[in-house]
C-alpha positions as a printed NumPy array, in Angstrom:
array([[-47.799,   1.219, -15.518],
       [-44.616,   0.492, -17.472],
       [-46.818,  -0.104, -20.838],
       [-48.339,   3.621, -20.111],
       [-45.302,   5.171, -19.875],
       [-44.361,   3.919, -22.462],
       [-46.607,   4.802, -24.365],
       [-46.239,   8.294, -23.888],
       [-42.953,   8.513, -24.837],
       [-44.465,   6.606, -27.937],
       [-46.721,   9.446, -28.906],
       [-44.175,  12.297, -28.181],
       [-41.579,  10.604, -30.266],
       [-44.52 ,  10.434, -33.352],
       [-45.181,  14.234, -32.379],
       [-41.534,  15.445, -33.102],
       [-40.611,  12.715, -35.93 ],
       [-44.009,  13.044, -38.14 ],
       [-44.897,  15.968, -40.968],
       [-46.21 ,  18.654, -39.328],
       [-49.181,  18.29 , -41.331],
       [-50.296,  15.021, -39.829],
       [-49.895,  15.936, -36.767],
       [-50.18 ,  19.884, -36.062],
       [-53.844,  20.971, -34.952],
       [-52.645,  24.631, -36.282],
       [-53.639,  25.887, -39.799],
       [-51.115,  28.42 , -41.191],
       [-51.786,  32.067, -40.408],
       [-53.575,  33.893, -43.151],
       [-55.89 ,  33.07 , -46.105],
       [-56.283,  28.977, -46.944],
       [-53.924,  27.628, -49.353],
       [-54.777,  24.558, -51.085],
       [-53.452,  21.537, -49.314],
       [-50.622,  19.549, -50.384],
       [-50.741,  17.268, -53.064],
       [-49.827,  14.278, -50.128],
       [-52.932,  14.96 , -48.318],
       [-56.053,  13.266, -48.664],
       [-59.544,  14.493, -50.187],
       [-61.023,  13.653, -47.186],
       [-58.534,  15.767, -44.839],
       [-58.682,  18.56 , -47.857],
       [-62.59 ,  19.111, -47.62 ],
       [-62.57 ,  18.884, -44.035],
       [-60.122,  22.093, -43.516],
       [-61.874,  23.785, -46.614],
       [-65.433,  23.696, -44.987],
       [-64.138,  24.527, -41.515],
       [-62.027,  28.001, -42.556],
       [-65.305,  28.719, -45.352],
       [-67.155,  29.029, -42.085],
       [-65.128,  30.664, -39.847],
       [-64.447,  33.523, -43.102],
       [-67.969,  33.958, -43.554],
       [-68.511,  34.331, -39.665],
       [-65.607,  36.707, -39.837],
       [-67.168,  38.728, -42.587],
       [-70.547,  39.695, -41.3  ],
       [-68.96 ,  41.062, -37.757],
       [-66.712,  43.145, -40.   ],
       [-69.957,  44.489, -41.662],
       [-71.813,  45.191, -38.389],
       [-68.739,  46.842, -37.201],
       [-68.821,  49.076, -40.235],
       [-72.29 ,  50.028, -40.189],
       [-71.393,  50.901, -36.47 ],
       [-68.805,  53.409, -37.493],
       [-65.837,  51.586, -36.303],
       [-62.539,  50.259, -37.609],
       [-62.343,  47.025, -38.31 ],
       [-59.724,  45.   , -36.773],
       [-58.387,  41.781, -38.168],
       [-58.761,  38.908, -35.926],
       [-56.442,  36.399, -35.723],
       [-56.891,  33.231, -38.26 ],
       [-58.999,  30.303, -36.628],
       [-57.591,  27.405, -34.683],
       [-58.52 ,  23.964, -34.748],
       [-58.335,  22.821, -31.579],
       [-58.168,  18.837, -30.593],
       [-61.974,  19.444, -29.604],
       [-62.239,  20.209, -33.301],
       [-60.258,  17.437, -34.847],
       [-61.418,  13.778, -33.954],
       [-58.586,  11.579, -32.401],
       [-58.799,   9.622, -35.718],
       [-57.897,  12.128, -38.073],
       [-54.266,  12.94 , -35.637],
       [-52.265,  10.737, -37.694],
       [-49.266,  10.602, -35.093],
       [-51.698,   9.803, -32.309],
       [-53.466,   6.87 , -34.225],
       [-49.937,   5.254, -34.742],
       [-48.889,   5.832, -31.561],
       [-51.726,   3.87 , -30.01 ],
       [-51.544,   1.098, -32.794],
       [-47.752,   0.756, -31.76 ],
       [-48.519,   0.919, -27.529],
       [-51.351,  -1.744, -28.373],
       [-48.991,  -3.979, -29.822],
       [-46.392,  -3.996, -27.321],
       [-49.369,  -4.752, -24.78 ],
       [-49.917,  -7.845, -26.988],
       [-46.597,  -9.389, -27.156],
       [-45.86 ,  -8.328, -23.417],
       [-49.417, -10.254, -22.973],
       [-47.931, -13.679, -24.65 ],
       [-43.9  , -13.13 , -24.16 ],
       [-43.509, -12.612, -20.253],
       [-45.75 , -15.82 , -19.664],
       [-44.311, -17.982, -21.97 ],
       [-40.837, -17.091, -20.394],
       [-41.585, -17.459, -17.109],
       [-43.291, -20.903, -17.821],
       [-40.226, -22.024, -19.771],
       [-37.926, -20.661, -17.231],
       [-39.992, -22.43 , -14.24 ],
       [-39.165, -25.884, -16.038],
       [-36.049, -25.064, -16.816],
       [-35.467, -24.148, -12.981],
       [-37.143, -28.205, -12.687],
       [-35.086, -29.789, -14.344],
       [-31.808, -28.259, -12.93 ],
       [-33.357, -29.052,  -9.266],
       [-34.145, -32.507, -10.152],
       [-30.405, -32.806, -10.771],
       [-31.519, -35.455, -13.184],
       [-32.722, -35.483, -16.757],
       [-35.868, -34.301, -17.588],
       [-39.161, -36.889, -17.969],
       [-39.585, -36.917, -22.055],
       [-42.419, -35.194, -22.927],
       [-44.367, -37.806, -25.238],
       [-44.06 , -41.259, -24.854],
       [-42.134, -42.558, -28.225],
       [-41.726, -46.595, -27.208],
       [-45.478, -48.159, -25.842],
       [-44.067, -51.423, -26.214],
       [-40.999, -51.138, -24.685],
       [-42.221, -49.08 , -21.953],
       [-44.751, -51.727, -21.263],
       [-42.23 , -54.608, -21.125],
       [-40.16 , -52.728, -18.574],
       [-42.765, -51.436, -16.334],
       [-43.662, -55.306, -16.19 ],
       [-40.307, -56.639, -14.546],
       [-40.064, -52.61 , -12.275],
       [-43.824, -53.384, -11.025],
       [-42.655, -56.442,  -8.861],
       [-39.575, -54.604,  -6.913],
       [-42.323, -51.183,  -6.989],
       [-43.94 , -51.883,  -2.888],
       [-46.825, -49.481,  -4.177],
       [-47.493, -51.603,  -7.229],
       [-48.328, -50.458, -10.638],
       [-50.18 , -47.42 ,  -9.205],
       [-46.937, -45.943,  -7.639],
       [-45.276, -46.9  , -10.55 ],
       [-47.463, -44.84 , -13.202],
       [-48.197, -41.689, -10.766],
       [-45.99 , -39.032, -12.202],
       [-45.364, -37.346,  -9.218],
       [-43.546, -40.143,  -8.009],
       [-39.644, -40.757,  -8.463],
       [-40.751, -44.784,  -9.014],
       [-42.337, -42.819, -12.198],
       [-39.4  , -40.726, -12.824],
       [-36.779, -43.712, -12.843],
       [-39.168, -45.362, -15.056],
       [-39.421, -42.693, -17.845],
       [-35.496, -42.721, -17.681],
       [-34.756, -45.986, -18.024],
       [-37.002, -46.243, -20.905],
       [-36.507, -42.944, -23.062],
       [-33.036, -41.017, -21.394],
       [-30.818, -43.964, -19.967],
       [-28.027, -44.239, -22.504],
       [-27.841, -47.414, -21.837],
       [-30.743, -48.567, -23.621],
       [-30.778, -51.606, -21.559],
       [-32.631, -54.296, -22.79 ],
       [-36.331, -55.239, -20.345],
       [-35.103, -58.73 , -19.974],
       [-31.546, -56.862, -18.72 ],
       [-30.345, -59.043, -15.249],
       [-29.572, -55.271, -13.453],
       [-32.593, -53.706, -14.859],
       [-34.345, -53.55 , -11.925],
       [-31.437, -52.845,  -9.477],
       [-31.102, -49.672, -11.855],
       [-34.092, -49.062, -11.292],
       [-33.898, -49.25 ,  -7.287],
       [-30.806, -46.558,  -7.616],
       [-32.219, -44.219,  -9.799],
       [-35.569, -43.889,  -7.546],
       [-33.248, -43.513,  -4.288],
       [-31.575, -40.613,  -6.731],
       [-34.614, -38.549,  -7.885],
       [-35.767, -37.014,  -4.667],
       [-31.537, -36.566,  -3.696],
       [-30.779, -33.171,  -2.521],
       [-27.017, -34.023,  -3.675],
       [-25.776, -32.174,  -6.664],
       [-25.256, -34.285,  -9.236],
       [-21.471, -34.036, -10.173],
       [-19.856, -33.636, -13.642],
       [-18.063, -36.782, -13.606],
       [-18.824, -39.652, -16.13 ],
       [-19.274, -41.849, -13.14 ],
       [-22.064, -39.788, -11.437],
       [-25.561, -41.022, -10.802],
       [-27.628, -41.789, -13.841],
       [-24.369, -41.984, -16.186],
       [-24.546, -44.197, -19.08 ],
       [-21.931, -46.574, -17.772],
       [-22.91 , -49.653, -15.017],
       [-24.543, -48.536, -11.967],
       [-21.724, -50.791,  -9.928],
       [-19.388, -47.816, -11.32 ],
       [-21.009, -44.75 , -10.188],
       [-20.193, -42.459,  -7.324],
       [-20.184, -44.24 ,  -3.897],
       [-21.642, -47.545,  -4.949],
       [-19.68 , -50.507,  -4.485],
       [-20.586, -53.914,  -6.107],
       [-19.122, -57.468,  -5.781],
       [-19.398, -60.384,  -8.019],
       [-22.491, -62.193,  -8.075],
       [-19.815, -65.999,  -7.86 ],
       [-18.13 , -64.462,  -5.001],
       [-21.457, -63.672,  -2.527],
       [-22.246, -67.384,  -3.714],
       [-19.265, -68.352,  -2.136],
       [-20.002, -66.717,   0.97 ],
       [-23.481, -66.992,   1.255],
       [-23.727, -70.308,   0.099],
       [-26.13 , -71.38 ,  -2.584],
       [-28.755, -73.181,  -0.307],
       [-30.133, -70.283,   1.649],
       [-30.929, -67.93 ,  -1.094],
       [-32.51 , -68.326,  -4.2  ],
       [-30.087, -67.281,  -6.821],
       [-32.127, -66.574, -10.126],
       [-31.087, -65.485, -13.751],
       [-32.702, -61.997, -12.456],
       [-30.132, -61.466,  -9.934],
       [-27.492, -59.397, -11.279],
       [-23.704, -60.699, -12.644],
       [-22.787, -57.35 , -10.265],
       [-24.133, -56.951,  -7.25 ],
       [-24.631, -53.344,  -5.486],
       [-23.412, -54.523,  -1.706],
       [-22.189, -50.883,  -0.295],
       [-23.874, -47.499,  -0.982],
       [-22.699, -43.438,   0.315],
       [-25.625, -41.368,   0.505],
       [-24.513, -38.796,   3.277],
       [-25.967, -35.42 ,   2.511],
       [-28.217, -37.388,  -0.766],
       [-31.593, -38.55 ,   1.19 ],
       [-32.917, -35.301,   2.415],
       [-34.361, -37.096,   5.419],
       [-36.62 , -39.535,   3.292],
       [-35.735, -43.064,   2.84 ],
       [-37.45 , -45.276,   0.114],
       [-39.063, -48.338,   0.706],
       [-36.852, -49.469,  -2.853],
       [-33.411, -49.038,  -0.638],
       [-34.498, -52.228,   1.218],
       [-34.992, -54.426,  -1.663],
       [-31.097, -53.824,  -2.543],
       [-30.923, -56.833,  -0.472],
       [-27.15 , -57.986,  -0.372],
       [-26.33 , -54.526,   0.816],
       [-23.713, -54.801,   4.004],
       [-22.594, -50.758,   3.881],
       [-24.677, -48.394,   4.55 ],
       [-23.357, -44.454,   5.04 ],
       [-26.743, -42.384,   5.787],
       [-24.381, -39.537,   7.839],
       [-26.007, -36.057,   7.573],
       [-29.404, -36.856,   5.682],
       [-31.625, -34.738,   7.583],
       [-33.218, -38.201,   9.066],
       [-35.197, -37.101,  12.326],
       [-36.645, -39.398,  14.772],
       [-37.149, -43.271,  14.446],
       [-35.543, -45.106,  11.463],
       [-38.2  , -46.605,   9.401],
       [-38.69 , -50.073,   9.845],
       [-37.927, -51.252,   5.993],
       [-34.109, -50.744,   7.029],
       [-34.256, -53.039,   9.478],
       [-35.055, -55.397,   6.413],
       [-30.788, -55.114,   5.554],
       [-30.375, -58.126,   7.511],
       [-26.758, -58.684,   5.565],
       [-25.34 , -55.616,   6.773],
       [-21.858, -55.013,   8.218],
       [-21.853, -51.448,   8.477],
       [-23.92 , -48.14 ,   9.651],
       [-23.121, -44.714,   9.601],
       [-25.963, -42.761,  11.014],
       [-24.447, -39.966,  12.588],
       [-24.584, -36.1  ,  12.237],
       [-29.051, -36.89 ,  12.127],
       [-31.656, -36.003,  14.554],
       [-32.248, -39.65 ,  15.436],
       [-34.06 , -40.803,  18.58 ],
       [-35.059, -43.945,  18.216],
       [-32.89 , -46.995,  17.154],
       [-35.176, -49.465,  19.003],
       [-34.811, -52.358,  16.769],
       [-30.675, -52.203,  16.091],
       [-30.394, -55.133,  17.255],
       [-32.134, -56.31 ,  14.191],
       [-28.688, -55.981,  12.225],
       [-27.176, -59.72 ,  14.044],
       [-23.886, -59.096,  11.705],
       [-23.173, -55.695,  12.236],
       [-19.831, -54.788,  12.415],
       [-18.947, -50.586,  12.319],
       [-21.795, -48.746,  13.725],
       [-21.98 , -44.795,  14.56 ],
       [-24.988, -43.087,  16.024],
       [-23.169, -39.811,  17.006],
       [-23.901, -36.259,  17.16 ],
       [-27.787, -37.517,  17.044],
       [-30.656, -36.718,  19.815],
       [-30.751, -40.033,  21.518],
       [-31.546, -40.21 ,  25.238],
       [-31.987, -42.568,  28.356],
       [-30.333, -46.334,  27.965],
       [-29.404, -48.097,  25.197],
       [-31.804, -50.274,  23.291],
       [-32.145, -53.722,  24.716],
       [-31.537, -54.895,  21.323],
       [-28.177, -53.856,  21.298],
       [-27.281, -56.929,  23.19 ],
       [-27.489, -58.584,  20.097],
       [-24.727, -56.985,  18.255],
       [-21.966, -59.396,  19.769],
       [-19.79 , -58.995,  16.139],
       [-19.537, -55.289,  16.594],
       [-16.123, -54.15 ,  15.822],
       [-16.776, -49.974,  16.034],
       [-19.396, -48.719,  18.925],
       [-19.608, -44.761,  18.1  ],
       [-21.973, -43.244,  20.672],
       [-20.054, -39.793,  21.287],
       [-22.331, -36.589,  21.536],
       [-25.739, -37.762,  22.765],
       [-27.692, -38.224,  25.876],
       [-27.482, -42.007,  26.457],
       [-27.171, -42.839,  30.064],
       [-27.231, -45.803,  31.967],
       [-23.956, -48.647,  32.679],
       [-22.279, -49.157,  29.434],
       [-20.226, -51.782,  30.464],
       [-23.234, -54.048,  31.458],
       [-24.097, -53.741,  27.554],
       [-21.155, -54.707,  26.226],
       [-19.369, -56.811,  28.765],
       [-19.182, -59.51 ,  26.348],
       [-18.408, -57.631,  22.751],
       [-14.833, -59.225,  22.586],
       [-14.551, -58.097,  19.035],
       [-14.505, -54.497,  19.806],
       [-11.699, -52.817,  18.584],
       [-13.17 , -48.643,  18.975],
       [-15.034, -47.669,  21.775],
       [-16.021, -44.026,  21.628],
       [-18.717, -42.971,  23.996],
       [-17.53 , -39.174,  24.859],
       [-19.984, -36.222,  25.597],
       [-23.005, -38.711,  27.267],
       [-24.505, -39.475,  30.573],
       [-22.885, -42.868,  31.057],
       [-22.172, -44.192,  34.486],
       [-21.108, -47.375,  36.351],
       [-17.867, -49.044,  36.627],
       [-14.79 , -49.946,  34.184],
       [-15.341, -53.303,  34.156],
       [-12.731, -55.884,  34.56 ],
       [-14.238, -57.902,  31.361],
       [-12.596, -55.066,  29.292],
       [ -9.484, -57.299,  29.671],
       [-11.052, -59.788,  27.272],
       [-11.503, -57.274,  24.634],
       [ -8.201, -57.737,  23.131],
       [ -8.522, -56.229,  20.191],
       [ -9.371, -52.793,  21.49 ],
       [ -7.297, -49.912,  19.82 ],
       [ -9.458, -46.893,  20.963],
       [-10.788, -46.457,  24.23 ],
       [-12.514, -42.93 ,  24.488],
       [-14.64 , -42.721,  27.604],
       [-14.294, -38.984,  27.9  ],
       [-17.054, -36.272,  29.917],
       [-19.034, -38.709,  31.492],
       [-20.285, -40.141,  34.845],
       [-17.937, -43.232,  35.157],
       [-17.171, -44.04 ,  38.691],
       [-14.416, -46.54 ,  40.327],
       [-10.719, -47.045,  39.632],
       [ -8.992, -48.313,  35.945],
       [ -8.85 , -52.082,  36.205],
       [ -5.785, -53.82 ,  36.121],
       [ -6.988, -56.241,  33.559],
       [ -6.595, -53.145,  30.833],
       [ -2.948, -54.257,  30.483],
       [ -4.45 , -57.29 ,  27.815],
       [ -5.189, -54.702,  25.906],
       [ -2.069, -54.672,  24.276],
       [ -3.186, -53.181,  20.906],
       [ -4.624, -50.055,  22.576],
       [ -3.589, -46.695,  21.276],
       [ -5.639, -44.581,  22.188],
       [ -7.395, -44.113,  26.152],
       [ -9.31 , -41.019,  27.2  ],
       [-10.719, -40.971,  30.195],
       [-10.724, -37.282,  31.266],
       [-13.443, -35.125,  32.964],
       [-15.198, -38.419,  34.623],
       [-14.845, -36.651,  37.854],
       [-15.769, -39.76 ,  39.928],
       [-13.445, -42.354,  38.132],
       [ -9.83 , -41.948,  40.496],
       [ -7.85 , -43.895,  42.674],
       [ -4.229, -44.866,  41.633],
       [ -3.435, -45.295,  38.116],
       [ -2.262, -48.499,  37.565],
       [  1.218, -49.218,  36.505],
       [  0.201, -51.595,  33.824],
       [ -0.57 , -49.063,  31.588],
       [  3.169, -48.83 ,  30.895],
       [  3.267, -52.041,  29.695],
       [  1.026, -50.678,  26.988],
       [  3.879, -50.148,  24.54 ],
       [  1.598, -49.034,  21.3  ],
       [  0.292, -46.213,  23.566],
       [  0.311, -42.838,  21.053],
       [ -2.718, -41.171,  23.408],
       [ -3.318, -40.86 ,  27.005],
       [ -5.25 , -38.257,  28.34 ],
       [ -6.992, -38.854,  32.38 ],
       [ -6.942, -34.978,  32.751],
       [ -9.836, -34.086,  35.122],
       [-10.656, -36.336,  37.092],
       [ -9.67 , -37.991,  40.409],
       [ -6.524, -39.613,  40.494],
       [ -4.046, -39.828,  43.489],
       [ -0.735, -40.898,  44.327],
       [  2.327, -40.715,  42.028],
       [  2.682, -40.765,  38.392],
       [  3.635, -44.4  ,  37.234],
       [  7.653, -44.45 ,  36.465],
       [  6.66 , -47.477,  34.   ],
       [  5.901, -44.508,  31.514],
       [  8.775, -44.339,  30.866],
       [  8.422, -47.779,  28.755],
       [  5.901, -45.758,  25.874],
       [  8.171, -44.983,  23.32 ],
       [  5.397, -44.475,  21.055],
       [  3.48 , -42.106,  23.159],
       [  3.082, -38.664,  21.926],
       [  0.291, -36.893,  23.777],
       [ -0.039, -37.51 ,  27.593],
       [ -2.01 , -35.075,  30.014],
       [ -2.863, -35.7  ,  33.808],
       [ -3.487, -32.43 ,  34.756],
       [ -6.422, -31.3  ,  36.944],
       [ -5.865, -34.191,  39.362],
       [ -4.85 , -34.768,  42.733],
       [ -1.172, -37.224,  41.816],
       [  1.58 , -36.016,  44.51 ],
       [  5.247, -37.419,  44.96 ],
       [  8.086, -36.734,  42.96 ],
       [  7.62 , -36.906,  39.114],
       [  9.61 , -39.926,  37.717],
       [ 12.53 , -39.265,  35.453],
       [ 11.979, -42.384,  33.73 ],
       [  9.417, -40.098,  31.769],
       [ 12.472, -38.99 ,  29.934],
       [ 12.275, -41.838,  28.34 ],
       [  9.401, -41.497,  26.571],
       [ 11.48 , -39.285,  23.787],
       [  7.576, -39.55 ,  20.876],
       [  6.335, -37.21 ,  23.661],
       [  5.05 , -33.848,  21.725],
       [  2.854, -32.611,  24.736],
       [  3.059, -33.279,  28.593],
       [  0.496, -31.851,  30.837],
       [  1.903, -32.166,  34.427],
       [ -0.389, -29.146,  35.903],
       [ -2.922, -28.38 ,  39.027],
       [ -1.803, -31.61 ,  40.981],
       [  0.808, -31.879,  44.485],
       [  3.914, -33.324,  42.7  ],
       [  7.032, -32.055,  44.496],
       [ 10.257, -31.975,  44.443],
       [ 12.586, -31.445,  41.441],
       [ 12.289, -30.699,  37.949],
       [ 14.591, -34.021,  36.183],
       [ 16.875, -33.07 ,  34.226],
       [ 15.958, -35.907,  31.897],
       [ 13.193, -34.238,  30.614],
       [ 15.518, -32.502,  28.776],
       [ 16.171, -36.222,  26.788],
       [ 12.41 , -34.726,  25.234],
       [ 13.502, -33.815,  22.157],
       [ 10.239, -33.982,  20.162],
       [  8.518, -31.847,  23.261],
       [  6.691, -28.544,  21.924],
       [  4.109, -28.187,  24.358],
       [  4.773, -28.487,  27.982],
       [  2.373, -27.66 ,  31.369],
       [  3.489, -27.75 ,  34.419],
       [  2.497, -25.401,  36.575],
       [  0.608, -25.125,  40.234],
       [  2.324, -27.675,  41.722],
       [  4.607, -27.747,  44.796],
       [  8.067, -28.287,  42.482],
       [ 11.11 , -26.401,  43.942],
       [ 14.536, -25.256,  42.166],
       [ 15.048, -24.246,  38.643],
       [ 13.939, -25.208,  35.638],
       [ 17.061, -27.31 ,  34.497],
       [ 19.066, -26.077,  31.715],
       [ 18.241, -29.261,  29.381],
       [ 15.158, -28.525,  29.079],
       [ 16.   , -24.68 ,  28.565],
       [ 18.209, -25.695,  25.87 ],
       [ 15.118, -27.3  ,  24.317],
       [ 13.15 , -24.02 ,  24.312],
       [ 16.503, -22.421,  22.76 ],
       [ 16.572, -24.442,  19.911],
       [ 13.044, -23.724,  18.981],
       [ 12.135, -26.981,  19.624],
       [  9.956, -26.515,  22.641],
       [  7.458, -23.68 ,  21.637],
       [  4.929, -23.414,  24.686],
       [  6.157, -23.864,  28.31 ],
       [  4.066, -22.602,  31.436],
       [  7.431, -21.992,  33.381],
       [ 10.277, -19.622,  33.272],
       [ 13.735, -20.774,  32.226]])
């Protein structure tokens, strides 16, 4: 349609630009002249012959008109209409349509050719790697390295040479774009290889550091891959139980990143990277069971898996020396695999933000390595067991929104590392909180808001010097509140409200001087509020306060 417009415009252009000679279909008025010397024999003859006939025509109906008596009148001189004139003899409309032909032509061959080159282009900058060479300049040294790739390749040779596949892709770099240029008989050839097909089908963008993926420096230096020294695993693995070879790499790839890189596929290849002990897969779009190939890591210390759509982690207990494991914010239900009694070295259990039900504690009553327990947002139930006691390196406890049931046991108080204890909205976990957790001293969090506590607040608070955050509101604690909390001068916030305390406000609260954030209300407190801790809210020191001074 465009082409036809413009085609028009074509031929109107020629109309107005052109001698009016080539182009007019109007003789002058009057007798014929002789044609100009530019004009052709041809077109000469032509307008001769047609105006000697229209004369001669013109002639006789004068005589018959004179014969008849009557006047003659001179008629107006003969046109030459485009029904008179062949198209080919219109000079301005044969160029025209010579000039719209060739535009269809080259808008015939251009516009293809340009989107084809822009559609690889496009290719290439998805790939977010360089592109496959298009002619194979090296046979032989192609050949040699497809030898040694072919026997870390699971598919074999015809994975290898498919060229849809990224085993195909890493391939074609490493033999025609890796600046490298590493030699075939290379001792990190093929864990180059096993990289580069875990980067083709990333969803990452590649970065514009020299240390990105597929740079020409060591793959042990690239983004998120760590690497130890191949003496040093000898030293810790021992030399016996693995068969060290000259084609295991002088640097080893032992930890790899790859949150937000997989795009919920996982290569076969990332199992063969078999010294691996870190693994970060957080946020790859991974959605129901892992694949069993993983399980294959049995040297691995470490597991990020959260922020997926995971389900099923059936065989976890697969990984005997894991140490750090997270599996929140996934879609796992019911109980906890029974394999997960096996993980006795865990160090990190991060659970928070599923569905997993069932008694926690009877999992991991003896996991005395813990040191962060964060099960929050899940269906747990049962009781705090008294074996937490033996978990002495515990730092975090975060038990938070659950269905825990039962009292705190006194045993926490061996816990002496523990910052950090959340226990709130467990609405059947109560009874009297145990003074022991003032002998907690590296206490910075405390939060058993929600739930159903009774009896007073423990004056052995007053001991956490360290303790900055502490909230046990939304309870049912009565008696009078201790002023040995005025001790407690790290406090920032103190949530007091919704419980029966009585009595007086101390005045030692006022001793608070790093308190911005105090709640206290709907509670059956009588007097004032006591000038030291007005004094506070004078000085701008204590910003929110749910009473009146």
């Amino acid at each position: 349609f465009c082409i036809i417009i413009f085609g028009a415009v074509i031929t109107k252009v020629f109309t107005m630009i052109m001698p009016e000679e080539d182009c007019s279909l109007h003789e002058p008025s009057g007798r014929p002249t002789e044609k100009s010397s530019t004009g052709s024999k041809d077109d000469q003859s032509y307008y001769e012959s047609a105006l000697a006939a229209k004369l001669a025509a013109e002639d006789a109906a004068e005589d018959d008109r004179v014969e008849d008596g009557n006047t003659p009148t001179p008629s107006p001189p003969p046109e030459l209409s485009a029904a008179n004139v062949p198209w080919y003899k219109q000079k301005c409309r044969v160029i025209s349509i010579a000039v719209v032909l060739a535009m269809v032509v080259a808008v015939a061959v251009v516009v293809p050719l340009a989107l084809i080159q822009d559609g690889d282009k496009n290719d290439a900058v998805n790939s977010g790697a360089p592109e496959e060479p298009t002619s194979r300049k090296n046979p032989e040294r192609e050949a040699a390295i497809a030898a040694r790739l072919v026997l870390v390749t699971p598919g074999g040779n015809e994975t290898l040479m498919e060229p849809s596949t990224p085993q195909y892709r890493a391939l074609q770099w490493l033999v025609y774009d890796d600046e490298m240029e590493l030699d075939p008989a290379a001792d990190h050839l093929q864990q180059r290889y096993l990289l580069m097909v875990i980067h083709f089908p990333s969803t990452k963008d590649a970065s514009v550091d020299r240390r990105q993926w597929g740079s020409a420096v060591h793959e042990c230096e690239w983004d998120e891959v760590q690497c130890e020294d191949k003496m040093d695993l000898m030293y810790e693995y021992g030399q016996d139980d693995i068969a060290w070879t000259d084609d295991t790499p002088e640097r080893i790839v032992t930890g790899l990143t790859l949150r937000q890189r997989l795009g919920g596929q996982i290569h076969e290849e990332l199992s063969l990277l078999s010294f691996v002990e870190y693994l970060d897969l957080e946020n790859s779009k991974l959605v129901g069971s892992l694949p069993s190939h993983i399980y294959e890591l049995h040297k691995l210390k470490t597991l990020f898996l959260s922020q997926n759509q995971l389900s099923n982690v059936d065989d976890i207990g697969e990984f005997k020396h894991l140490e750090h494991l997270s599996l929140s914010m996934n879609k796992f239900k019911g109980p906890l695999p029974a394999s997960f009694e096996n993980l006795k070295h865990l160090k990190t259990l991060d659970l928070h933000t599923n569905e997993f039900t069932g008694d926690l504690f009877q999992v991991i009553n003896d996991f005395e390595s813990l040191e962060t327990i964060d099960v929050a947002f899940n269906d747990f139930n049962g009781t705090l067991s008294p074996l937490i006691g033996n978990m002495t390196n515990l730092t975090t406890i975060l038990l938070g929104n659950n269905q825990f049931s039962g009292s705190i046991p006194e045993e926490i108080q061996f816990c002496k590392l523990l910052q950090d204890l959340s226990v709130e909205a467990n609405h059947d976990l109560g009874g009297i909180i145990p003074a022991v957790l003032g002998q907690l001293t590296s206490l910075v969090f405390l939060n058993l808001s929600t739930c159903g506590f009774k009896g007073p607040l423990p004056a052995s608070f007053g001991n956490l010097e360290k303790l900055k955050f502490l909230d046990v509101s939304f309870n049912n604690l009565d008696g009078a509140l201790p002023k040995e909390l005025g001790n407690a001068t790290s406090l920032t916030t103190l949530g007091l409200a919704y419980n029966e305390f009585d009595g007086f406000i101390p005045s030692e609260f006022g001793s608070l001087t790093n308190l911005k954030e105090l709640v206290i209300q709907n509670n059956n407190l009588k007097g004032v509020m006591p000038q030291e801790i007005c004094t506070l809210r004078q000085e701008g020191v204590l910003t929110s306060i749910t009473a009146s001074c």
